[in-house]
C-alpha positions in Angstrom: -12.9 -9.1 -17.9 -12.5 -8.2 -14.0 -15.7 -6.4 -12.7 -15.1 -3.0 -12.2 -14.7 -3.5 -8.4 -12.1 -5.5 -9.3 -10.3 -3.4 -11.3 -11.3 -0.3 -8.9 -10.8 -1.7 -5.5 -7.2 -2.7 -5.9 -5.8 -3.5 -1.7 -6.6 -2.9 2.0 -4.6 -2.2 4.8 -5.3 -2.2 8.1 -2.7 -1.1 10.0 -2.3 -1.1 14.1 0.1 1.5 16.0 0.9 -0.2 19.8 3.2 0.4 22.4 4.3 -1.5 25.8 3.7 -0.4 29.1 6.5 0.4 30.9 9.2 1.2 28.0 9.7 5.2 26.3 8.7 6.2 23.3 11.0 5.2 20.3 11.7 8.8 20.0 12.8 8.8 23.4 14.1 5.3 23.4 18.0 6.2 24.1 19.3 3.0 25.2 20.2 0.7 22.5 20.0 -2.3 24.7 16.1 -1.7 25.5 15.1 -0.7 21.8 16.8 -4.4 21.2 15.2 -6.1 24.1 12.1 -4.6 22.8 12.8 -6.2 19.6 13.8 -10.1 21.5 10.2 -9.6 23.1 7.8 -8.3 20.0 9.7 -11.4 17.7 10.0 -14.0 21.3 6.3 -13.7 21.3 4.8 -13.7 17.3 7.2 -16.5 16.0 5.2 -19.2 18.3 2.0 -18.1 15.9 3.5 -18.0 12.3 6.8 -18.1 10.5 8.2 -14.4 10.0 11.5 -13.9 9.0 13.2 -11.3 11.5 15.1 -8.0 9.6 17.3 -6.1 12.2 17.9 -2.5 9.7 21.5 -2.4 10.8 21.8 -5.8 9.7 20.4 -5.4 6.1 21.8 -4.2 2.9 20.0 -0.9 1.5 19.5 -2.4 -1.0 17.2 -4.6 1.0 16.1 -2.0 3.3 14.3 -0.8 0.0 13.1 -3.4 -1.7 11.2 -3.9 1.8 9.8 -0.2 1.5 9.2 -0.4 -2.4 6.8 -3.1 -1.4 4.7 -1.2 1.2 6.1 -3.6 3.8 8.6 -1.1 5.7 8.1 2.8 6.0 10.9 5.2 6.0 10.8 6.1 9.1 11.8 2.4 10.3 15.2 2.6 7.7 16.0 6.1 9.3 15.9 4.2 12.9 18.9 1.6 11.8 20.4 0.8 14.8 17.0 0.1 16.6 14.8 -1.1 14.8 13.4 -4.3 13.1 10.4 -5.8 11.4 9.4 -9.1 11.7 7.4 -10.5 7.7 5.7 -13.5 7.4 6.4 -15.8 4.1 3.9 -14.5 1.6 4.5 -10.6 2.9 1.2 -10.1 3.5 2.3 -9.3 7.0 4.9 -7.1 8.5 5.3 -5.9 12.1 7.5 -3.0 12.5 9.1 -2.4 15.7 10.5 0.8 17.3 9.6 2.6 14.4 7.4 5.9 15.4 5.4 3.7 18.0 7.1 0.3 19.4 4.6 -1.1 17.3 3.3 -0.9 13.5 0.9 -4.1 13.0 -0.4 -4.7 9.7 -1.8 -6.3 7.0 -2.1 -5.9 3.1 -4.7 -7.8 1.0 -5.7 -7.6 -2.8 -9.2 -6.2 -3.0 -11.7 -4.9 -0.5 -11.5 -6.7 2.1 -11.3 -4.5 5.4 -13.0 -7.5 8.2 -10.9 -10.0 6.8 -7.5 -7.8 7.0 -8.8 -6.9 10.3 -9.4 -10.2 11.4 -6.0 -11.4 10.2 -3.8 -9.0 12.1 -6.2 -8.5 15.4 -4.8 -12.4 16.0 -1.4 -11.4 15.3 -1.9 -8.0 17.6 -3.7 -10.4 20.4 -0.9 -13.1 20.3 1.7 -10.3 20.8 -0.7 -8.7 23.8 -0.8 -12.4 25.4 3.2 -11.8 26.5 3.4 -8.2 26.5 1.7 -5.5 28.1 0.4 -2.4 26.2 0.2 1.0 27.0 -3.0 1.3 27.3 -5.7 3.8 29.4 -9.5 3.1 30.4 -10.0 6.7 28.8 -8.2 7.2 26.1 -7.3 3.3 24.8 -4.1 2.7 23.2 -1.5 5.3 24.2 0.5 6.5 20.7 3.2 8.6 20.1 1.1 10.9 17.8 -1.6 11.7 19.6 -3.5 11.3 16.1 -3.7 7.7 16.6 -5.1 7.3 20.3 -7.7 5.4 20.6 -8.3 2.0 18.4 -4.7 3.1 17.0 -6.0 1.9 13.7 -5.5 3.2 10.4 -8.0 0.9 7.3 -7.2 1.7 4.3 -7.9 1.2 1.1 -6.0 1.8 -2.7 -8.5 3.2 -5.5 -7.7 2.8 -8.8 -9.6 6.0 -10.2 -8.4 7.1 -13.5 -12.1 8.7 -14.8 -12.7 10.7 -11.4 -8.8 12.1 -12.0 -8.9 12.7 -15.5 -12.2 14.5 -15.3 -10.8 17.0 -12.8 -13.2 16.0 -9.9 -11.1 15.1 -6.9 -10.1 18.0 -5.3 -14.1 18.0 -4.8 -14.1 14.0 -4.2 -11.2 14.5 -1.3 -13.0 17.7 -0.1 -16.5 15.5 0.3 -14.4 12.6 2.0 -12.5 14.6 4.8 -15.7 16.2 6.0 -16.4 12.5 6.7 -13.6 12.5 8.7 -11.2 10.4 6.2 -8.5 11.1 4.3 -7.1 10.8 0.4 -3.1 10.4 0.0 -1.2 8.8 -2.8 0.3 5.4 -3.1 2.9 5.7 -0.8 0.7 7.3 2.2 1.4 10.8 3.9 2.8 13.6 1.3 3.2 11.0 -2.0 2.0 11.4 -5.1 -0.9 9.6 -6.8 1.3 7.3 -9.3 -1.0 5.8 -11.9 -4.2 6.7 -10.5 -3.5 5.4 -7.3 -5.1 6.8 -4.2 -5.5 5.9 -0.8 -8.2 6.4 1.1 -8.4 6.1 5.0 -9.6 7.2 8.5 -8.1 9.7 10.2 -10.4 9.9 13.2 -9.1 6.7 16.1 -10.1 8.2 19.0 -14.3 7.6 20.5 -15.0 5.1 17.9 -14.5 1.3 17.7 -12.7 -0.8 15.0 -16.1 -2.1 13.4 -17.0 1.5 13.5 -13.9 2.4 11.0 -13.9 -0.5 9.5 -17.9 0.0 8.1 -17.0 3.8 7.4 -14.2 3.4 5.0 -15.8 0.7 3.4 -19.0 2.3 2.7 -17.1 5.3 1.3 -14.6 3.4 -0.6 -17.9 1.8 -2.6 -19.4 4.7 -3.0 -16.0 5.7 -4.6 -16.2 2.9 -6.9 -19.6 4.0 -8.0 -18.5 6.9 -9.1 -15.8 6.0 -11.0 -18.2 3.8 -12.8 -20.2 5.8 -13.9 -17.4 8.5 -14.8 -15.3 5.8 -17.2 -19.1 5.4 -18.9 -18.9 8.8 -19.9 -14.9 8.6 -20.9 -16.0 5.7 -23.2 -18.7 7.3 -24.9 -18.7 10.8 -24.6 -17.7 13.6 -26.5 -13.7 12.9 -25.5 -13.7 9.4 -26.7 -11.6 9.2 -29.5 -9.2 11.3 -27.2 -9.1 9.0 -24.1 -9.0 6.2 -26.9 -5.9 7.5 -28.5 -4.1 8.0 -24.7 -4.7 4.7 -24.3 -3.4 3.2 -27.3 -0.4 5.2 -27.1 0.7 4.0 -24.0 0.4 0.1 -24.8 2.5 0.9 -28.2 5.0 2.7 -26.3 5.1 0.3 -23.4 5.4 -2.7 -25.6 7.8 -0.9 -28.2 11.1 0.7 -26.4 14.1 0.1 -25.4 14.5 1.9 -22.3 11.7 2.3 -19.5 12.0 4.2 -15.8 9.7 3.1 -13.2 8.2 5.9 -13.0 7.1 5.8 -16.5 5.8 2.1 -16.4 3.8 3.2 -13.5 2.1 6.0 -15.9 2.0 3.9 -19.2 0.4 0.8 -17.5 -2.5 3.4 -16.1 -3.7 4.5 -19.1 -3.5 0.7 -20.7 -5.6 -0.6 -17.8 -8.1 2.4 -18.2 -7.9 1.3 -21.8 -8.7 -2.7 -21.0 -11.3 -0.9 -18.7 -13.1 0.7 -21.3 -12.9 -2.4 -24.0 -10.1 -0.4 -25.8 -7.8 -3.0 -25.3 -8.1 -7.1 -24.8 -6.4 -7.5 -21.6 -8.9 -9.3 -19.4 -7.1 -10.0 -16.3 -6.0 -5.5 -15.8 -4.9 -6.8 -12.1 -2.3 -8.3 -13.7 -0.7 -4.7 -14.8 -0.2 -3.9 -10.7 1.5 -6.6 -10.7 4.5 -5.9 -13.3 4.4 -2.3 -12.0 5.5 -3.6 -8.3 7.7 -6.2 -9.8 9.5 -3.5 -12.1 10.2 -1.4 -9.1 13.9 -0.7 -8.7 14.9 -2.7 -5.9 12.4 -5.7 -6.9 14.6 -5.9 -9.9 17.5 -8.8 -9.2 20.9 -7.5 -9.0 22.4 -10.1 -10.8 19.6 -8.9 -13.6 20.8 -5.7 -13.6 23.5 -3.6 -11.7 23.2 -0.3 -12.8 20.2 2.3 -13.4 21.0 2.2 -17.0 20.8 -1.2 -17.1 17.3 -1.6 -14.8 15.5 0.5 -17.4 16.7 -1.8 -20.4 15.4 -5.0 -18.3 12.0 -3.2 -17.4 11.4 -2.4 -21.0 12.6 -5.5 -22.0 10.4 -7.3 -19.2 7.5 -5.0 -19.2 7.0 -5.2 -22.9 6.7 -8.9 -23.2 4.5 -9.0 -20.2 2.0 -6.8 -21.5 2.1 -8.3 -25.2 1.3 -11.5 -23.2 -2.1 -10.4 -21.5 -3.1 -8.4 -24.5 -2.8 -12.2 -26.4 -0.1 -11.2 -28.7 3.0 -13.4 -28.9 
């Protein structure tokens, strides 16, 4: 079994807003011809580190455009900016760079775990590599110049995706979230600003950039994300042996029998189902040992992660999920 870290402490992010001196603001960016020179200089200048694969939007598919968001890797604010904008991924999409999105700039870098110094490690290279050839917009004062003034400063956003099923289930976190923004963080759901918590899922982040250093936010939100994972410890103790059990037992069960016995499965509902079964494997309800595992079907089962040759329609994308999903899950539960 995972430690409950593990199973707890599911990503980081850290995530880096920059833009060059000299150039508007994308929302001021009228001429098509700078947005793209912008583009030429951003990909000119990271290519000579690493191999990233270049996506101009207007060049893409939606379909692409999507699957790109679906995985965290795009926002939608770059899809809405087609005819200017770009991102630049590296091979194993841990790293994307969007450019002319919000800011000119949006560095960053996903990892499985906690792992905030490392993340931050990783894309400060790729964010001084692109500084070696470009000039930011920068000031002695007030540091990296943004176009919401909510990221001046370090423009850095670390975050980090929770896994808290027993803190949600016992009604506690509108006082957890409460606690944590008088810290000067923030909770959001899975996909960031005004999304849902799917499955559980929460993300937890600074919001305050400006008069403190990177280390500074990086030791904050780690510190509280522990803390977080204390909690929930001790919370799924009390779902496994108290007085509500059998209950969170039976909630559990349910969802691996439905999960691994119909015919037709939405997203959305393998997202829900595969919570409850890893709270299940959690809580020794279940034999699934490896409960990272379920995150991964979940963002493999997405829509737009599903091939096309697999499945064409939406009718036909729930039948391959089930299908898919079912066998998966039979497999790390160690049934045939």
């Amino acid at each position: 079994m995972e430690n409950i870290e593990d199973a707890t402490l599911v990503s980081t992010r850290i995530r880096l807003a920059r833009n060059l001196d000299g150039y508007p603001f994308p929302s001021h960016l009228k001429d098509e011809k700078q947005a793209k020179e912008i583009i030429r200089l951003v990909s000119s200048g990271l290519n000579r580190l690493a191999d990233f694969k270049l996506y101009y939007m207007d060049a893409i598919s939606d379909w692409e455009a999507n699957r790109l968001k679906d995985n965290h890797l795009i926002s939608p604010g770059l899809i809405a900016r087609k005819r200017s904008a770009a991102a630049l991924i590296n091979d194993d999409q841990s790293i994307s760079v969007m450019i002319n999105e919000e800011d000119h700039l949006r560095e960053q870098c996903i990892v499985k775990g906690l792992h905030l110094k490392h993340a931050y490690d990783i894309i400060s290279e790729i964010d001084n590599k692109i500084g070696r050839t470009i000039k930011f917009a920068y000031d002695e004062q007030l540091g990296y110049l943004t176009a919401c003034p909510t990221n001046l400063g370090t423009g850095m956003r670390a975050s980090v995706m929770l896994f808290l099923p027993a803190i949600t289930l016992n009604g506690s976190m509108p006082e957890l979230v409460s606690r944590i923004s008088r810290l000067g963080l923030t909770v959001r759901g899975i996909y960031g600003e005004g999304s849902d918590a799917e499955g559980y899922m929460y993300q937890v982040s600074n919001e305050v950039t400006l008069g403190v250093t990177e280390e500074y936010i990086i030791s904050q939100v780690d510190e509280v994300a522990r803390t977080i994972c204390r909690i929930e410890k001790a919370e799924r103790k009390k779902l496994a042996t108290g007085k509500n059990q059998i209950a969170v037992k039976d909630k559990c069960l349910r969802a691996y029998g439905i999960a691994t016995n119909c015919a037709v499965m939405s997203s959305g509902e393998l997202a829900t189902l595969a919570a409850d079964i890893k709270l299940g494997a959690c809580l020794g309800f279940l034999p699934i040992t490896k409960v990272s595992a379920l995150d991964d079907i979940v963002a493999g089962m997405r829509p737009y992660n599903i091939p096309k040759e697999k499945a064409r329609t939406a009718a036909e994308r729930d039948v391959f999920r089930a299908e898919y999903a079912s066998a998966a899950i039979r497999r790390l539960a160690g049934e045939r």
